[in-house]
N, CA, C and O of each residue as an XYZ file, in Angstrom:
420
protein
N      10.231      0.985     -8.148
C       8.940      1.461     -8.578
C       9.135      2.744     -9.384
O       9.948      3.538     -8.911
N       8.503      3.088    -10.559
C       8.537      3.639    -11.338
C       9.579      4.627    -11.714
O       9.428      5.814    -12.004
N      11.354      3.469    -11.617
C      12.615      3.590    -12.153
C      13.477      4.444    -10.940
O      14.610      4.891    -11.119
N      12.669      4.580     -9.621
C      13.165      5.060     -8.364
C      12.917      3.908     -7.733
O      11.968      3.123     -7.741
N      14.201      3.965     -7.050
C      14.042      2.883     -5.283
C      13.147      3.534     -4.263
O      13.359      4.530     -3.571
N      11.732      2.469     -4.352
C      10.959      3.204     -3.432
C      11.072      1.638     -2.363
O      11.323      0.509     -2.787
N      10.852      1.961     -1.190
C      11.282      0.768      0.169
C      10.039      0.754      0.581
O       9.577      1.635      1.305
N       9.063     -0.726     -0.044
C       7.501     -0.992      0.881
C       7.800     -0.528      2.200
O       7.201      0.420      2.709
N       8.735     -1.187      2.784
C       8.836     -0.933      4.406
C       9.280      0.868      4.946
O       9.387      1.013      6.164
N       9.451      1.795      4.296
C       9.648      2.806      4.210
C       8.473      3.377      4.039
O       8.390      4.546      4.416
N       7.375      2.794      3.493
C       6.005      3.224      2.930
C       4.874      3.411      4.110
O       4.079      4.261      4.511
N       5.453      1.628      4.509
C       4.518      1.242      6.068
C       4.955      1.833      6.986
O       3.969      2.258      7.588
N       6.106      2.230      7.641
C       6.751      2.980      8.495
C       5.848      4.062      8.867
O       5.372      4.427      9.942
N       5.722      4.588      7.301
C       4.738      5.884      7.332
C       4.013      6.179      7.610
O       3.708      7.170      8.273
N       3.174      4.940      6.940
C       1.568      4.474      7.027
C       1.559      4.312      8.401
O       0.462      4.768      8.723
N       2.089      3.959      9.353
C       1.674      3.470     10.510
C       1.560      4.253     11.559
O       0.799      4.097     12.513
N       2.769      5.593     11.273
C       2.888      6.848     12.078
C       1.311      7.717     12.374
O       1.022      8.448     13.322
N       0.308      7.235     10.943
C      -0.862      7.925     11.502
C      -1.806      7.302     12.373
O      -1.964      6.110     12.108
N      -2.335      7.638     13.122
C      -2.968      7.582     14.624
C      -4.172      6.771     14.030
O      -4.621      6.056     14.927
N      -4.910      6.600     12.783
C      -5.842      6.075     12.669
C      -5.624      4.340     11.920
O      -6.519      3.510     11.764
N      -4.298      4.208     11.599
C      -3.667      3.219     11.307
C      -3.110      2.263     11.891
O      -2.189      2.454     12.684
N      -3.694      0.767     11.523
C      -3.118     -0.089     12.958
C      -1.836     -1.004     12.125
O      -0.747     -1.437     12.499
N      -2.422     -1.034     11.101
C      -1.458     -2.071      9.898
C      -1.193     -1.212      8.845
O      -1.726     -0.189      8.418
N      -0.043     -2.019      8.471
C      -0.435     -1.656      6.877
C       0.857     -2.422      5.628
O       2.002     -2.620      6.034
N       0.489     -2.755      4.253
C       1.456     -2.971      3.837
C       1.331     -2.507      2.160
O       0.364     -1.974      1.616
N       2.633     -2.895      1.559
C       2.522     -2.158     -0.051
C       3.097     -2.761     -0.807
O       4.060     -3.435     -0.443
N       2.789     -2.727     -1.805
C       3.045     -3.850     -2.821
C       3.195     -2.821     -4.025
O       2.754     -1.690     -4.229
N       3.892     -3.576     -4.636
C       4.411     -2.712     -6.402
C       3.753     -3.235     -7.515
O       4.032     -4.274     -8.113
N       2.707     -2.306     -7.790
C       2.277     -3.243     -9.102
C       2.159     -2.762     -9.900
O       1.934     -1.554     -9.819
N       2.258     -3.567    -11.497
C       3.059     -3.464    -12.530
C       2.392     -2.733    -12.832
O       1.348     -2.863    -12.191
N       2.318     -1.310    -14.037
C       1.197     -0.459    -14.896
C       0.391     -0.987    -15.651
O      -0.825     -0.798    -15.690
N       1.231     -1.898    -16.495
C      -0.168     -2.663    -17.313
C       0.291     -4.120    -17.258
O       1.272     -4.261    -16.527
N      -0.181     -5.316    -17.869
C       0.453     -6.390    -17.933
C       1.621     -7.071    -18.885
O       2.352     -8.057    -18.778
N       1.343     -5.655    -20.236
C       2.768     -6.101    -21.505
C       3.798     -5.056    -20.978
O       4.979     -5.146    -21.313
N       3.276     -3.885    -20.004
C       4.623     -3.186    -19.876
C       5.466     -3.538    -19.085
O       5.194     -4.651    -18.634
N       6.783     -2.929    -18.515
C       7.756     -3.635    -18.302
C       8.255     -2.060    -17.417
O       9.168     -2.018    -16.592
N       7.661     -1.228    -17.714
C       8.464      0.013    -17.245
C       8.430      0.822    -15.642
O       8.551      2.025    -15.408
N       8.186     -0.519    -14.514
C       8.384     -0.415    -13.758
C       7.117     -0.841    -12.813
O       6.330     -1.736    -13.126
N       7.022      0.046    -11.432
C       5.558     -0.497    -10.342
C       4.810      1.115    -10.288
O       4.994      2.263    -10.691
N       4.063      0.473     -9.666
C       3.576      2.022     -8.945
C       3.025      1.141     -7.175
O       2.660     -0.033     -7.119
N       3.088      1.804     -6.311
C       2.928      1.768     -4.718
C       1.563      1.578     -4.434
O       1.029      2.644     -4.742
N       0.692      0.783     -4.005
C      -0.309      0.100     -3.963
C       0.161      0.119     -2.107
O       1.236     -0.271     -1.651
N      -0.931      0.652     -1.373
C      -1.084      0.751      0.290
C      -2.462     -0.401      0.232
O      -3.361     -0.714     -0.549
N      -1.993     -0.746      1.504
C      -3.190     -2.020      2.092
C      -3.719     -1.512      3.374
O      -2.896     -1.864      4.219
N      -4.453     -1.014      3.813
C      -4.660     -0.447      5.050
C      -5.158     -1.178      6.212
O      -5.966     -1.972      5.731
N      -5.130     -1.309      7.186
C      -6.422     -1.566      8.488
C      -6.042     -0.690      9.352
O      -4.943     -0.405      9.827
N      -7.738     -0.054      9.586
C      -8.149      1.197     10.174
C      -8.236      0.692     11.582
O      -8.603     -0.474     11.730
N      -7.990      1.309     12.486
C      -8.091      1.369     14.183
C      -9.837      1.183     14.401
O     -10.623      1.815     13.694
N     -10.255      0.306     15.390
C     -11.414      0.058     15.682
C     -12.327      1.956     15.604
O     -12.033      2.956     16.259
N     -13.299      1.796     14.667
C     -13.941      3.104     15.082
C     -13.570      4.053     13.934
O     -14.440      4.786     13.465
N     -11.946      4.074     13.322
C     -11.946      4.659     12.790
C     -12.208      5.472     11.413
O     -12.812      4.812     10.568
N     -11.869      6.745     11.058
C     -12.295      6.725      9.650
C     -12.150      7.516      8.630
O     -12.684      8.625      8.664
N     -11.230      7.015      7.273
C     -10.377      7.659      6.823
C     -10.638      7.328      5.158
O     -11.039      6.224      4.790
N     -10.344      8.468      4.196
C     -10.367      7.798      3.059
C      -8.862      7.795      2.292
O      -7.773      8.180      2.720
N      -9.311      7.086      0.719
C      -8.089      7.086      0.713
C      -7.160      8.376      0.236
O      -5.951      8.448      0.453
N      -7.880      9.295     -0.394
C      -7.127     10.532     -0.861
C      -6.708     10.849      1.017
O      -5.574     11.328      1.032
N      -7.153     10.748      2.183
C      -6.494     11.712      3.232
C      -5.733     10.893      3.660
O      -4.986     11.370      4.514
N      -5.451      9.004      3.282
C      -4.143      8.575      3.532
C      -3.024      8.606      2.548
O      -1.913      8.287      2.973
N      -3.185      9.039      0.940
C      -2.796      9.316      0.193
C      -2.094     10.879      0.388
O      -0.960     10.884     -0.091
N      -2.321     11.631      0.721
C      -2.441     13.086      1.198
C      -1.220     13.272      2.682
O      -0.363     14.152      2.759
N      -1.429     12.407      3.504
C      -0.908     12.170      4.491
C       0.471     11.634      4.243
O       1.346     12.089      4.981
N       0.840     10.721      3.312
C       2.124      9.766      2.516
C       2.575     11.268      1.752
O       3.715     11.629      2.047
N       2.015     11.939      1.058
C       2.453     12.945      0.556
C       3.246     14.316      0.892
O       4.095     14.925      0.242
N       2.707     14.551      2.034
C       3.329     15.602      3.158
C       4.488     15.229      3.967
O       5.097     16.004      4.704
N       4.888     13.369      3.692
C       5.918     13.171      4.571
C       7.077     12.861      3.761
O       8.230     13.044      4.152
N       6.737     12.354      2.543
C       7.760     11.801      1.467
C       7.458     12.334     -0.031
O       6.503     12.750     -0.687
N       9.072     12.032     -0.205
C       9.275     12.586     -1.558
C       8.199     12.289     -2.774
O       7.791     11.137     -2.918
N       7.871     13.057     -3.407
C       6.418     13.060     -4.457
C       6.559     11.466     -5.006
O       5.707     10.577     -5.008
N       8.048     11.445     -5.498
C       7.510      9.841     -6.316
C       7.199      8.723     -5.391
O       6.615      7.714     -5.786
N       7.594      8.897     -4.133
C       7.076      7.671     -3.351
C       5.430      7.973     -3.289
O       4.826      7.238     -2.509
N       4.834      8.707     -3.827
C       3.337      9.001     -3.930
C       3.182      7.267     -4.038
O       3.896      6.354     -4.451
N       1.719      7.395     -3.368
C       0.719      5.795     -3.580
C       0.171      5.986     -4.984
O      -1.017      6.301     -5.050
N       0.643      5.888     -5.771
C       0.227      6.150     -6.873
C      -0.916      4.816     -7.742
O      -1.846      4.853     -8.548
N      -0.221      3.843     -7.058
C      -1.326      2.647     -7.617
C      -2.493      2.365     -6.397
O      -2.994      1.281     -6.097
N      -2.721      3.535     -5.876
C      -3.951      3.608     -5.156
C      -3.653      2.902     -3.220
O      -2.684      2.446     -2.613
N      -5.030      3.169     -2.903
C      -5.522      2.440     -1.178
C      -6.145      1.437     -1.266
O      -6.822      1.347     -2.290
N      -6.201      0.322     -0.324
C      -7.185     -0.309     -0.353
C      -7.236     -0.407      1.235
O      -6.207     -0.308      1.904
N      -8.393     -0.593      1.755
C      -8.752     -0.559      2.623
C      -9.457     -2.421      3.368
O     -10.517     -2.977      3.079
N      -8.858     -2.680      3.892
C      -8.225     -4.130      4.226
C      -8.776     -4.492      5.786
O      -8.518     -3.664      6.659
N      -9.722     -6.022      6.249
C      -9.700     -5.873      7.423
C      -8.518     -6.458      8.190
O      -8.304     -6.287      9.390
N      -7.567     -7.375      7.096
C      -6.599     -7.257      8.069
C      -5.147     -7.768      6.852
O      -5.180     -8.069      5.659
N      -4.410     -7.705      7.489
C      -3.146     -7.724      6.860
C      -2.206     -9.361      7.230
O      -1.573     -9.661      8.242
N      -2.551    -10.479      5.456
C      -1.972    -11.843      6.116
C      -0.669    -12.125      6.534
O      -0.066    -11.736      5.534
N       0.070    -12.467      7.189
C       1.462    -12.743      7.715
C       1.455    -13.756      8.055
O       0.541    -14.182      8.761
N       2.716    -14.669      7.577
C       2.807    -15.753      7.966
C       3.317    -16.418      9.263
O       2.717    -15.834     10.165
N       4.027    -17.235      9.732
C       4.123    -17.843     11.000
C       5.172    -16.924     11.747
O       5.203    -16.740     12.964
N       5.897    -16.459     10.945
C       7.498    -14.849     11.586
C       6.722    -13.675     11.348
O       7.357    -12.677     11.687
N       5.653    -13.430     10.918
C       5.182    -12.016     10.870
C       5.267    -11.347      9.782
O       4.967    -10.178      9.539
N       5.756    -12.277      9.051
C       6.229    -11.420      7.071
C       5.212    -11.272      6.598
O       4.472    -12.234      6.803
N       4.455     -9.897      5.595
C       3.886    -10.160      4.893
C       3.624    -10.564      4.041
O       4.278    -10.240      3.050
N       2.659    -11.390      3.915
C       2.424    -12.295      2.228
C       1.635    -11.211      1.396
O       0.455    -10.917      1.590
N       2.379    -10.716      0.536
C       1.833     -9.736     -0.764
C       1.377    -10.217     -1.428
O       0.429     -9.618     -1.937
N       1.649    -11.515     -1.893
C       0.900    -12.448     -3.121
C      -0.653    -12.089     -2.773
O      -1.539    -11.545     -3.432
N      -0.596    -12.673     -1.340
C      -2.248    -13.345     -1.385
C      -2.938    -11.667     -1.051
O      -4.140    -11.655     -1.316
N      -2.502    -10.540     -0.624
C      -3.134     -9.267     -0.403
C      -3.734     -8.495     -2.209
O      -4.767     -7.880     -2.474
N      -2.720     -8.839     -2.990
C      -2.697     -8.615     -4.638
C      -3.520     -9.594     -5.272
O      -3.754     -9.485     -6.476
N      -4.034    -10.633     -4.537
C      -4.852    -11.837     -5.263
C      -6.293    -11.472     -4.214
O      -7.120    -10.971     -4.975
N      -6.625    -11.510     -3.400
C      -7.691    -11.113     -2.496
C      -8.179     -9.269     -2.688
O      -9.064     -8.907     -1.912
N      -7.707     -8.358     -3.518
C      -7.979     -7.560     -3.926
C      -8.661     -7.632     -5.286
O      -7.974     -8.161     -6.160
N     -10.122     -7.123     -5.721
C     -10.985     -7.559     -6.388
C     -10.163     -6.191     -7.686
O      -9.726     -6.581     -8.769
N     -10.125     -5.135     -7.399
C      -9.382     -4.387     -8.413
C      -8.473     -4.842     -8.977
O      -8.536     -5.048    -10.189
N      -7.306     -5.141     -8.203
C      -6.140     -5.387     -9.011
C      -6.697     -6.973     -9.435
O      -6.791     -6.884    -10.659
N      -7.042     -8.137     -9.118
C      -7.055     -9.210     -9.244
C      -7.855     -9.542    -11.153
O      -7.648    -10.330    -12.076
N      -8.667     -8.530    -10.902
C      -9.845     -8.572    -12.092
C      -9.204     -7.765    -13.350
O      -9.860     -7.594    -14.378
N      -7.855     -7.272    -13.193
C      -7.489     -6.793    -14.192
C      -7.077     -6.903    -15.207
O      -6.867     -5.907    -15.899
Protein backbone atom coordinates (compact mmCIF):
# COMPACT_ATOMS: atom_id res chain seq x y z
CA UNK A 1 0.00 0.00 0.00
CA UNK A 2 1.14 3.16 -1.11
CA UNK A 3 4.86 1.61 -2.15
CA UNK A 4 5.24 0.49 1.78
CA UNK A 5 4.45 -3.06 3.12
CA UNK A 6 1.52 -2.31 5.09
CA UNK A 7 0.03 -6.05 6.77
CA UNK A 8 -4.20 -5.89 6.73
CA UNK A 9 -3.69 -8.27 9.61
CA UNK A 10 -1.31 -5.86 11.39
CA UNK A 11 -4.07 -3.19 10.84
CA UNK A 12 -6.86 -5.51 12.52
CA UNK A 13 -4.61 -6.55 15.31
CA UNK A 14 -4.88 -2.91 16.06
CA UNK A 15 -8.22 -2.28 15.30
CA UNK A 16 -9.25 -4.82 17.67
CA UNK A 17 -7.02 -3.76 20.71
CA UNK A 18 -9.73 -0.92 21.11
CA UNK A 19 -12.34 -1.75 23.71
CA UNK A 20 -15.13 -0.49 21.49
CA UNK A 21 -14.21 -2.88 18.64
CA UNK A 22 -15.50 -6.36 18.19
CA UNK A 23 -14.30 -7.02 14.43
CA UNK A 24 -12.63 -5.67 12.03
CA UNK A 25 -10.95 -5.96 8.62
CA UNK A 26 -8.89 -3.91 5.72
CA UNK A 27 -8.63 -3.96 2.44
CA UNK A 28 -6.23 -1.97 -0.06
CA UNK A 29 -7.80 0.03 -2.44
CA UNK A 30 -6.54 1.24 -5.49
CA UNK A 31 -6.39 5.49 -5.71
CA UNK A 32 -8.08 5.77 -8.81
CA UNK A 33 -9.04 3.11 -11.39
CA UNK A 34 -6.18 4.04 -14.42
CA UNK A 35 -3.60 4.43 -11.63
CA UNK A 36 -1.35 1.83 -10.80
CA UNK A 37 0.65 3.59 -8.01
CA UNK A 38 -0.29 1.54 -5.31
CA UNK A 39 -3.48 1.08 -2.26
CA UNK A 40 -4.39 3.12 0.43
CA UNK A 41 -5.90 1.10 3.89
CA UNK A 42 -9.62 1.04 3.88
CA UNK A 43 -10.85 -0.28 7.86
CA UNK A 44 -14.27 -2.20 8.05
CA UNK A 45 -15.45 -1.87 11.49
CA UNK A 46 -18.16 -3.59 13.92
CA UNK A 47 -18.80 -1.64 16.96
CA UNK A 48 -19.46 -3.58 20.41
CA UNK A 49 -23.25 -3.72 21.22
CA UNK A 50 -24.02 -0.03 22.57
CA UNK A 51 -21.13 1.31 21.32
CA UNK A 52 -19.92 4.56 19.83
CA UNK A 53 -17.27 5.77 17.81
CA UNK A 54 -16.46 7.77 14.73
CA UNK A 55 -14.31 7.38 12.19
CA UNK A 56 -11.65 10.20 12.65
CA UNK A 57 -11.39 8.67 16.67
CA UNK A 58 -10.75 5.15 15.04
CA UNK A 59 -8.59 6.75 12.53
CA UNK A 60 -6.83 8.78 15.38
CA UNK A 61 -6.53 5.72 17.52
CA UNK A 62 -4.53 3.56 14.33
CA UNK A 63 -2.47 6.69 14.37
CA UNK A 64 -1.05 6.87 17.91
CA UNK A 65 -0.12 3.18 17.58
CA UNK A 66 1.51 2.90 14.09
CA UNK A 67 3.78 4.29 11.85
CA UNK A 68 2.05 7.45 9.91
CA UNK A 69 1.96 5.56 6.53
CA UNK A 70 0.05 2.70 7.88
CA UNK A 71 -2.54 5.72 8.41
CA UNK A 72 -6.30 4.47 7.19
CA UNK A 73 -5.93 6.63 4.66
CA UNK A 74 -8.68 5.22 2.27
CA UNK A 75 -11.05 5.90 5.06
CA UNK A 76 -13.72 3.78 7.90
CA UNK A 77 -16.54 2.17 7.24
CA UNK A 78 -18.61 1.21 9.73
CA UNK A 79 -20.03 -2.42 9.11
CA UNK A 80 -22.71 -4.60 10.97
CA UNK A 81 -20.72 -7.39 10.51
CA UNK A 82 -17.66 -8.75 8.97
CA UNK A 83 -18.28 -11.89 6.03
CA UNK A 84 -15.98 -14.97 6.61
CA UNK A 85 -16.16 -17.90 5.09
CA UNK A 86 -16.52 -21.57 6.40
CA UNK A 87 -12.36 -21.31 8.24
CA UNK A 88 -13.01 -17.81 9.35
CA UNK A 89 -11.09 -15.95 6.40
CA UNK A 90 -12.17 -12.83 5.44
CA UNK A 91 -13.86 -12.32 2.17
CA UNK A 92 -12.67 -8.68 1.09
CA UNK A 93 -14.21 -8.99 -2.27
CA UNK A 94 -17.71 -9.03 -1.05
CA UNK A 95 -16.89 -6.17 2.05
CA UNK A 96 -15.39 -3.76 -1.19
CA UNK A 97 -18.57 -4.74 -3.28
CA UNK A 98 -21.29 -4.29 -0.34
CA UNK A 99 -19.71 -0.87 0.40
CA UNK A 100 -21.86 1.81 -1.42
CA UNK A 101 -18.67 4.36 -1.54
CA UNK A 102 -16.14 2.41 -2.84
CA UNK A 103 -18.57 0.21 -5.02
CA UNK A 104 -20.18 3.44 -6.84
CA UNK A 105 -16.92 4.67 -7.83
Amino acid sequence: MRGWQVSPTELEATLLMHPCIVDAAVVGLKRSIESNDGELPRAYVVLGLGAILTDVQVMTFIGKRLARFKALSGGVSFVASIPRNGSGKIMRRLLIQQDPIVSNT
